[in-house]
N, C-alpha and C positions, 0 to 999 in steps of 0.2 A: 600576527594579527592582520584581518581582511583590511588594506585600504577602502576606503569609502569612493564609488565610481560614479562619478561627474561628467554630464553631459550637458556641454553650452551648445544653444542653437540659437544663432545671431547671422545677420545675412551681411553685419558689419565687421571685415576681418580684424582692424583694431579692437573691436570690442571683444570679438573671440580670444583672440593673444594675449589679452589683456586678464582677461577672468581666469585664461587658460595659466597664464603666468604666478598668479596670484595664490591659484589653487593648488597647483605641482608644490609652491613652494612650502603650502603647511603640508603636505604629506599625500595630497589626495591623485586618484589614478583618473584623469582627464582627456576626454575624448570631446569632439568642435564637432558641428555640423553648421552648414553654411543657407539650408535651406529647412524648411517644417517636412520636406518628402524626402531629404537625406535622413532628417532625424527619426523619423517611421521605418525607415527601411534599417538603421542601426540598431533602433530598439526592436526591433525583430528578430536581432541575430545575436542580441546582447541584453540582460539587463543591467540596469543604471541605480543607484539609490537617490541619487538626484538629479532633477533637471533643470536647469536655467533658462529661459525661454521669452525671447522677445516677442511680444504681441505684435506687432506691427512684419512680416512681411511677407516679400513680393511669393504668389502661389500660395500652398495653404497655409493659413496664418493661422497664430499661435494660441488662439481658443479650438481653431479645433484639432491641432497637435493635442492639446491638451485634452479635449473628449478621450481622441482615439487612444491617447496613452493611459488614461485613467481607465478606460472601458478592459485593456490590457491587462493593465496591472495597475491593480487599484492601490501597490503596497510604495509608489514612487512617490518621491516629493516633486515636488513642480511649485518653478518660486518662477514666475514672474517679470519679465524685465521691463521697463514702460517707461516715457516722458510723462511729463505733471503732462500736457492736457489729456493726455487718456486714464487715468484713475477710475475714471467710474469704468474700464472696460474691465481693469486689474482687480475692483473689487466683485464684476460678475464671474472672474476669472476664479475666485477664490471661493465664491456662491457654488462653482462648476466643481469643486475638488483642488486646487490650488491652495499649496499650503500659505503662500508668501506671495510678497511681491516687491519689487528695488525701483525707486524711484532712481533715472539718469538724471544727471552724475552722479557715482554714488565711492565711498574709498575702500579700500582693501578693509579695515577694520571694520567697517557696518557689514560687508560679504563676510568675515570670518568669524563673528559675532553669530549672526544669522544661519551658515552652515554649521557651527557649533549647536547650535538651536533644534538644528533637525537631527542631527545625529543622538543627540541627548533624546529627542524623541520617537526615534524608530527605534533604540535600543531600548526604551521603556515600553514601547508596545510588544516587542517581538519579548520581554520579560514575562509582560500580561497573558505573552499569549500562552506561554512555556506554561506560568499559573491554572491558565485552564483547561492548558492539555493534561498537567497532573492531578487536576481535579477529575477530567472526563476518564483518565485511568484509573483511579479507586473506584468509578462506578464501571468499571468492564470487569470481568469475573476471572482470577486467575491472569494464565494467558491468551484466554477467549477475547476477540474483538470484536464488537459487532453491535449496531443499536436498530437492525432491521427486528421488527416482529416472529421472526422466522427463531432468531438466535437469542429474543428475550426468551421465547420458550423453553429453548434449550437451557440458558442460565436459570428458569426458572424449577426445572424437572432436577437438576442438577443441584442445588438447593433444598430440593423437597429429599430426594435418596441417598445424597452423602451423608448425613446421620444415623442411614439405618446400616445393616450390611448385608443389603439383598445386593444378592448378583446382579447384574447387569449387562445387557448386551449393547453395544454400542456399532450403528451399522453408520456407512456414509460413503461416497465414492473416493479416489485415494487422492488424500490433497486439503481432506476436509478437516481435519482436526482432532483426527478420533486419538487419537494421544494425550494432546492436552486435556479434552476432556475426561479420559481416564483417569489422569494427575491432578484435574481439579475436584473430583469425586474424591479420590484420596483425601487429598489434605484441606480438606472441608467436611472430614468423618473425623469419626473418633479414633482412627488408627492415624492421623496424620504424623502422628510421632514414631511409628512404625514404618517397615521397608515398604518400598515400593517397586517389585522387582517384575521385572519385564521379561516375558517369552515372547519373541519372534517363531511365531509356528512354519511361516513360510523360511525361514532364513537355517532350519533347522536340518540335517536331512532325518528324513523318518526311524534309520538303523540307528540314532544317537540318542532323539525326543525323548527313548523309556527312563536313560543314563540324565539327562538334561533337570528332568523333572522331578525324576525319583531319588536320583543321586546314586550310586553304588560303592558294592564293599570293594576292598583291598582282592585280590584273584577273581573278579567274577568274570572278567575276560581280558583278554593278550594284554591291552593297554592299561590295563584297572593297576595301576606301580602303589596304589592309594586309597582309602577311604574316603569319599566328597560326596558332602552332601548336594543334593537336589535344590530346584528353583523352588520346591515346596517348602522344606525346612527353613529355605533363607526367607517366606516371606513369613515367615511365623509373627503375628500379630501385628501384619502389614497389608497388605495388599499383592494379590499374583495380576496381574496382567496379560492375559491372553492373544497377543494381537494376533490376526490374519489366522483366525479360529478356523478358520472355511481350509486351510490347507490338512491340516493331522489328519493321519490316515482313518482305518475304520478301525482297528485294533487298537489304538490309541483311545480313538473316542470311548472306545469300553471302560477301559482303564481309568481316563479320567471323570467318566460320568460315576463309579466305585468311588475315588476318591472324593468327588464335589459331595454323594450324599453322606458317607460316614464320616470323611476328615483322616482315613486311616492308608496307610499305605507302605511299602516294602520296600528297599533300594533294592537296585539289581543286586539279586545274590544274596541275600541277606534274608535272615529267619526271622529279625526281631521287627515286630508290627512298629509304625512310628506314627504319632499323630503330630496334628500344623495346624493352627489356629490363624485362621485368613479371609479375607474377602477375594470373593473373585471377580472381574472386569475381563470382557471376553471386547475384542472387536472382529470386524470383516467388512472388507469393500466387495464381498460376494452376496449374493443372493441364497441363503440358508434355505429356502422355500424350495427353491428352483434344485437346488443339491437334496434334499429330503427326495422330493420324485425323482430324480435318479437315482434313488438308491447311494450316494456317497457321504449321505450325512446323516447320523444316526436322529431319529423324531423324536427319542426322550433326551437328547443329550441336548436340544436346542432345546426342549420346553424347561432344562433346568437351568441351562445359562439366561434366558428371555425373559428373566421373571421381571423385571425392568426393560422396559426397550427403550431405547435413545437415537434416536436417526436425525443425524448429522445434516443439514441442506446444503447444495452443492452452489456455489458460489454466483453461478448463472442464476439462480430463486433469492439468492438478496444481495443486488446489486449495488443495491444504496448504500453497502458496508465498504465498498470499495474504494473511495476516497479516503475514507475512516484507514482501514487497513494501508493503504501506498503512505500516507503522512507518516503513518508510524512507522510501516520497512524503510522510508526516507529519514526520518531521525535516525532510525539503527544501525544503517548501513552508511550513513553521514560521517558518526561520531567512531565506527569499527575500521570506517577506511579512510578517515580525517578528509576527506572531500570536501570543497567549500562549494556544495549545492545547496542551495535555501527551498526551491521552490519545483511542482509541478506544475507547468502549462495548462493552460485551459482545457488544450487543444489534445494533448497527452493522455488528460484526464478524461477526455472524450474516447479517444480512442482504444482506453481501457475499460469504456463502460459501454462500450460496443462489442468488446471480444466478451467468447461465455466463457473463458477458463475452465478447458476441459482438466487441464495442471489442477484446479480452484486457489487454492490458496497461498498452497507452496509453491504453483506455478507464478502468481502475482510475483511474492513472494524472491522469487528467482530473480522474479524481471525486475522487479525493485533494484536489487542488488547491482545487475548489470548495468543499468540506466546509469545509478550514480558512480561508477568504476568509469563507463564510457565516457560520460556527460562530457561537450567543450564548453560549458559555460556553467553560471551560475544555477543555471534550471535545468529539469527535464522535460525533453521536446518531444516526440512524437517517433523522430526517428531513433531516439534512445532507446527504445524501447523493441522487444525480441517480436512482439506480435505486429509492429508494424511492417506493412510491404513494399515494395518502392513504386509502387504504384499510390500510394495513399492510404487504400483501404485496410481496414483492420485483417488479420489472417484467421480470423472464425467465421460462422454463418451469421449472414446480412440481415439488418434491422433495418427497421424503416429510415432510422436517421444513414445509417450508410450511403439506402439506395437515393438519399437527397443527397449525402455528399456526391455522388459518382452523377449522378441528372445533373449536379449544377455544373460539376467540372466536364462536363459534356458540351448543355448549352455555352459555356465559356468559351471551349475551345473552340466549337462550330459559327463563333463569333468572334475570331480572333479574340476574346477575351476586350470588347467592346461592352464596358457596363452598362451604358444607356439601351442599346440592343440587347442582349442578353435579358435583361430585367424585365424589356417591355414583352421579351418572349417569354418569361418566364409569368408575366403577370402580375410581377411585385414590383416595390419603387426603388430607385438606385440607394438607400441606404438601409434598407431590409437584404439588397442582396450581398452590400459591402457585410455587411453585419454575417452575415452565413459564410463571405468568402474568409474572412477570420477566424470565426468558429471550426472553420472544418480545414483551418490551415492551409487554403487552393493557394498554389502559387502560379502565377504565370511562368509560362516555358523562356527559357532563358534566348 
C-alpha cells in the first residue's frame, strides 16, 4: 500500500521536526522545507498528497505557495498552519483552495485526526472519479476511444452497418485503428457469435495467400502431409477480415473478387466446389485510387469491397481525444506494470498535443507505455516521454504554441532569465509570463 507523502513547509525548525516526527510515526512518508521557494522547487520534482503550510514567512509567503501549488496541481491538500491573530488570512486561505487550517499550538491528535480527514477524502474522490471514468467508458464504442466529432462519426456509421452484412472497406493511416473497428463491426452484427478470423495480406507471402485462404487437399503439393481447411471455411458464419487489402497480388484479386460474388470456391487441388457463409471487412493504409491508375489494383474488386467506406481520421484531425486516450493507456499500463503513477503533467500533456503522431494512436499508445515503465516519480513529465527533445521542444512540426515556447525561452535567456526585463520585452506583466514559464515547463539553466 502507497504511504501517504507529506510536505511541511515552516521557516521554524522545531515546528518542522516536530510535525515531521509526529507524522513518520503514524506511517506517513515526510519531506520539510524551510522556505515557500524550497517548497516550489520540491513540488516540481515531486508530488506531495498533502501540504502543511505556514502563512506567515520571510520570501514568498504561504498564500501564494498556495496559488502556485493549486494552479499545479489542483488534486493536493494544503491545510494551513497560523497563530489566532491571523485567522481571517487562513480562512482567505481556504476561499483560495485550502482544504484546512491548525491553529498554533496545536497536539499530535487534532494533526492525526485532520490527516485522517484528508485521506478519507482523496480516497473518496479518486473513487468518484474511477465512477465516472466507467460511466464515460460505456459511452465509448467497443475499443474505440474518442469524443472528437470526427470519431462520433465514425461510432456513428459503425452503428448504422454492423446490422447489415454489407462489405465494408475501412481505409486510415497505420496507427489509426482500423482493427478495432473491424472487431467493433463484428460483434455489433448479427454474426457476433460467429468467428472472427483475420488475414494479414501483407504478412502473407503471395506463393502461400491461394493455400491460406482456400485451404488445400492432402498431395496438392511437396508440403500438403494434410487436408486443412482455408481462412474462408473457418470464418463460416463469421466474419473474414481482410487487412492491408492493398498488398495481394493481381491473380489473387481475381480469385477473390469469384469468391466475394458467388460464396463458392475450390481448395488447392481439390475438385469438390465448397461454399462459406461470411461477411467481409477489408482494410488498407494505401491509397486504392492511386493503385487503380497504376494498374496494381483490380477497379471491380475495389467497387465490391467499397460498398461501405469507413475512413479512419488520423490522430493529428482530433486532438482533443488525446487526453481522453493517455488517461486511459495510463490506467492500463499502471495496473499491467503495477507502477505507482497517478498522474500526467500539465506540461506533458502539452507536449503531446503539440506533437501530430505520425505513429497516431498506437504510437501515443507506445509512448504511454514507456513514460510509465521510466517515470522517477509519481507523475509523468515531459521528459518521460519518447517525443520529447532535450531541447524542450516537441519532436514533430511546430504550432503556434511551440514557436511561443521557444520565443519565450529565447527572450529569457537573452535576459539572463531577468523576469522583470524579459516581460517588459516581451510586452506582458511579470505574472502572465510566470504563468507561460510553467506551462511550457522553461527551466532556467543550471
Amino acid at each position: 500500500m502507497n504511504r501517504t507523502r507529506v510536505l511541511i513547509v515552516d521557516d521554524e525548525i522545531i515546528m518542522r521536526e516536530s510535525l515531521a516526527g509526529w507524522l513518520e510515526r503514524d506511517g506517513h512518508e515526510v519531506a520539510t522545507a524551510a522556505s515557500g521557494e524550497a517548497a516550489l522547487s520540491m513540488c516540481a520534482e515531486k508530488r506531495f498528497d498533502i501540504m502543511l503550510l505556514d502563512i506567515k514567512m520571510e520570501g514568498i509567503s504561504g498564500l501564494e505557495v498556495l496559488r502556485r501549488v493549486k494552479e499545479s496541481d489542483p488534486d493536493v491538500a494544503v491545510v494551513m498552519i497560523t497563530a489566532y491573530g491571523s485567522i481571517s488570512s487562513a480562512i482567505d486561505a481556504m476561499k483560495n483552495g485550502a482544504f484546512d487550517y491548525l491553529l498554533k499550538p496545536f497536539d499530535p491528535n487534532e494533526l492525526g485526526v485532520l490527516i485522517g480527514k484528508i485521506i478519507r477524502h482523496q480516497q473518496q474522490s479518486r473513487e468518484n472519479l474511477f465512477l465516472r471514468e466507467q460511466h464515460k467508458e460505456r459511452t465509448r464504442f467497443e475499443n474505440m476511444i474518442g469524443q472528437s466529432e470526427a470519431m462520433q462519426k465514425v461510432f456513428d456509421l459503425i452503428c448504422d452497418v454492423a446490422p447489415t452484412d454489407s462489405t465494408v472497406l475501412i481505409t486510415g493511416e497505420t496507427g489509426t485503428g482500423k482493427g478495432l473497428a473491424a472487431r467493433a463491426i463484428h460483434s455489433q452484427g448479427r454474426r457476433a457469435q460467429g468467428p472472427f478470423v483475420v488475414v494479414n495480406c501483407g504478412a502473407i507471402p503471395e506463393h502461400l495467400m491461394e493455400s491460406e485462404l482456400f485451404g488445400h487437399v492432402k498431395g496438392a503439393f511437396t508440403d500438403a502431409k494434410e487436408t486443412r481447411k482455408g481462412r474462408l471455411e473457418l470464418a463460416h458464419d463469421g466474419t473474414l477480415f481482410l487487412d492491408e487489402i492493398g498488398e495481394i497480388g493481381m491473380r489473387m484479386q481475381i480469385d477473390l473478387l469469384r469468391v466475394l460474388e458467388d460464396r463458392v470456391f475450390y481448395r488447392v487441388g481439390g475438385t469438390q466446389p465448397l461454399e462459406a457463409d461470411f461477411r467481409v471487412i477489408a482494410a488498407t493504409n494505401r491509397s486504392l485510387a492511386q493503385a487503380i491508375r497504376e494498374g496494381r489494383f483490380r477497379e471491380d474488386l475495389f467497387y465490391r469491397l467499397n460498398v461501405v467506406g469507413l475512413a479512419l481520421p488520423p490522430l493529428r484531425q482530433r486532438k482533443q481525444d488525446i487526453p481522453l486516450l493517455a488517461e486511459h493507456f495510463l490506467r492500463r499500463f499502471v495496473q499491467e506494470t503495477h507502477r505507482t503513477v497517478d498522474r500526467i503533467t500539465r506540461e506533458a500533456m502539452d507536449e503531446m498535443m503539440l506533437y501530430d503522431w505520425p505513429g497516431n494512436v498506437r504510437e501515443l499508445q507506445n509512448a504511454i507505455e514507456r513514460a510509465v515503465v521510466v517515470a522517477k516519480s509519481r507523475q509523468v513529465t515531459p521528459r518521460d516521454l519518447p517525443i520529447f527533445r532535450g531541447d524542450g521542444a516537441p519532436a514533430g512540426p511546430r504550432s503556434l504554441a511551440a514557436a511561443e515556447k521557444a520565443h519565450l525561452r529565447q527572450v529569457l535567456e537573452e535576459h539572463q532569465w531577468n523576469i522583470a526585463r524579459s516581460a517588459r520585452m516581451l510586452e506582458i506583466d511579470r505574472s502572465t509570463l510566470y504563468s507561460k514559464i510553467r506551462r511550457y515547463a522553461l527551466k532556467k539553466p543550471a
